[in-house]
C-alpha positions as CSV (number, residue, x, y, z in Angstrom):
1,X,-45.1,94.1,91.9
2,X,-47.1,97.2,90.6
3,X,-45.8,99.4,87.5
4,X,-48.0,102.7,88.5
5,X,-48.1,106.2,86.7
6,X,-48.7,109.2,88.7
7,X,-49.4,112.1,86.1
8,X,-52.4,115.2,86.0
9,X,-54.9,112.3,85.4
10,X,-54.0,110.6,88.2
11,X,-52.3,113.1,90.8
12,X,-50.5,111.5,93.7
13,X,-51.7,112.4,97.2
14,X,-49.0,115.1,99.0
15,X,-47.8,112.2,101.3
16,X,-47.3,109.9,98.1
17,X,-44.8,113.1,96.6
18,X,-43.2,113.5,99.8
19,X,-42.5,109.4,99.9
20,X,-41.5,109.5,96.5
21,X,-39.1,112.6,97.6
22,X,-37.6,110.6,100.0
23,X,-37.3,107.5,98.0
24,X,-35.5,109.1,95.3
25,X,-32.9,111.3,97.8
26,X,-31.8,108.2,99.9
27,X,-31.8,105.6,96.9
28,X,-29.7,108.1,94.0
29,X,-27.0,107.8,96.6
30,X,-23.6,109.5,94.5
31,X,-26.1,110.5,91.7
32,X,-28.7,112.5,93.8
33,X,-29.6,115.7,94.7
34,X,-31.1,117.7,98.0
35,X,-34.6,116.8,98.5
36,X,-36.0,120.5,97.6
37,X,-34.7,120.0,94.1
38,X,-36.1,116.8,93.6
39,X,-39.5,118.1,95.4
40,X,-39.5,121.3,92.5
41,X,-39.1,118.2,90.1
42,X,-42.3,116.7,91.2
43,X,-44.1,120.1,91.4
44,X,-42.6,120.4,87.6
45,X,-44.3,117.1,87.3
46,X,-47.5,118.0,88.5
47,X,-47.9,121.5,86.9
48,X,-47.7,123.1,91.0
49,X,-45.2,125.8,89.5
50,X,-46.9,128.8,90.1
51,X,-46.0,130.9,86.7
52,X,-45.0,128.1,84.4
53,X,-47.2,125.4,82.7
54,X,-45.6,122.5,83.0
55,X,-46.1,119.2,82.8
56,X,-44.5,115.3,82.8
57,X,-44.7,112.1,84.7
58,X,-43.6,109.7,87.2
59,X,-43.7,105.9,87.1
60,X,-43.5,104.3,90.6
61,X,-42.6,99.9,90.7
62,X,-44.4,99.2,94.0
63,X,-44.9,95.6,96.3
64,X,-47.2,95.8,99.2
65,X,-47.3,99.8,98.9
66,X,-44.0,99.5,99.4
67,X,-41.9,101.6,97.4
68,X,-39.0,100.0,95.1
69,X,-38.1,102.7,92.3
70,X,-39.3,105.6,91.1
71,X,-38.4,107.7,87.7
72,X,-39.7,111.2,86.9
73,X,-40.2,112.4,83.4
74,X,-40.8,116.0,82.5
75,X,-42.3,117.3,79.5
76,X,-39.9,119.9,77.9
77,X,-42.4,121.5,75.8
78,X,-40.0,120.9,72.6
79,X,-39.6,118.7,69.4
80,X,-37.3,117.7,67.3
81,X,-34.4,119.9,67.7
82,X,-35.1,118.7,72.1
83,X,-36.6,115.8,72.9
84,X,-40.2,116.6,74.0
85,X,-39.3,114.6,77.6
86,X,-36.0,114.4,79.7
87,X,-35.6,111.4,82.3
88,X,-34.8,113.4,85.4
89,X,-34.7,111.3,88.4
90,X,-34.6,107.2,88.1
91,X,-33.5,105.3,91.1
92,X,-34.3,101.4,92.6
93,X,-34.1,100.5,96.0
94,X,-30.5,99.6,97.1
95,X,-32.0,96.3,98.0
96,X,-33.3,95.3,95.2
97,X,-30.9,96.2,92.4
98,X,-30.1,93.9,90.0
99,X,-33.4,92.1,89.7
100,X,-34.9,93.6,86.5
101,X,-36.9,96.5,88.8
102,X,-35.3,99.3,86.8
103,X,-35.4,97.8,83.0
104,X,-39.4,97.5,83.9
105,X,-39.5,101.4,84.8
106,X,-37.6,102.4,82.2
107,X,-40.1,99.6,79.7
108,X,-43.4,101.7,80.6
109,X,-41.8,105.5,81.0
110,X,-41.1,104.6,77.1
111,X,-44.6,103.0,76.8
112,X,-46.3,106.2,78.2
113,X,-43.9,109.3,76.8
114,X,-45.1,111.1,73.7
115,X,-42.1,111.7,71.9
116,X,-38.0,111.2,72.4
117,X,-36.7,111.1,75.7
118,X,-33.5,112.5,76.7
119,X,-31.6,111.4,80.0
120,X,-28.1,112.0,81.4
121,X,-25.8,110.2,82.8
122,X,-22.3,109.5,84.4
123,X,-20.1,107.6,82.5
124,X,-19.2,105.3,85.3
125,X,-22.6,104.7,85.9
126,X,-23.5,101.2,85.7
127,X,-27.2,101.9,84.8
128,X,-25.7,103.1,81.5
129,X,-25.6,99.5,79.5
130,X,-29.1,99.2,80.8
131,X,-30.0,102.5,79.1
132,X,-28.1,101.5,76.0
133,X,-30.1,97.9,76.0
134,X,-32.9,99.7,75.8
135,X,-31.7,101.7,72.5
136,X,-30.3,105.1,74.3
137,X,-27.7,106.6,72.4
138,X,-24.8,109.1,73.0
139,X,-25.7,112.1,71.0
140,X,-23.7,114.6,72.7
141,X,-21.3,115.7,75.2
142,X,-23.2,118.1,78.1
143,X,-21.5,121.2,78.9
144,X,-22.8,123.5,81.4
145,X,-22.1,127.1,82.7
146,X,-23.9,127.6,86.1
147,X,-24.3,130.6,87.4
């Protein structure tokens, strides 16, 4: 297995996004959203926004060019009072879960971020004691207004 980074250094081909698109809206399952959210994510990722500078990262575990998880990182531009990155997308193939894929992501996505990371996540989400493991804490309770 391969522990790749996909970032402006080393931009991902349109097909790769698209596959990683994919990935990521049939393995979130419960936890996912529609696959033109995620793909504004990526183009977050990648700085493809047309009026905003933006920036982040995606780690991608593969076998055999074989997809088998995939997290996204942005960049949120902040410090301190945000974390400078927020964890927006992670997912493992269904298959595959439970074999240590994820803890691996989640190992170099803190390797490679500059600065704290922020992530959310259900409550009854079993990847939860991972993130905790890996010394995530619970700083606050997220409340949202959407418009």
């Amino acid at each position: 297995m391969h522990i790749l980074k996909w970032d402006l250094e080393n931009l991902p081909s349109e097909e790769k996004k698209q596959e990683i698109v994919d990935f990521l809206y049939h393995n979130l399952e419960e936890y996912g959203d529609e696959k033109k959210d995620i793909y504004n994510c990526v183009q977050y990722t990648f700085n493809e926004l047309n009026d905003k500078i933006t920036s982040g990262f995606i780690i991608t575990a593969e076998d055999n060019q074989k997809l088998l998880g995939v997290c996204i990182v942005n960049e949120t531009g902040m410090e301190g009072y945000i974390p400078e990155n927020i964890l927006v997308y992670i997912a493992t193939h269904s298959a595959t879960r439970g074999k240590g894929i994820g803890k691996q992501i989640m190992q170099k996505v803190i390797e490679e971020a500059n600065g704290s990371i922020a992530l959310h996540v259900e409550a009854h989400n079993p990847a939860k004691k991972l993130y905790e493991k890996l010394g995530f804490t619970n700083k606050y309770l997220e409340m949202r207004y959407n418009k």
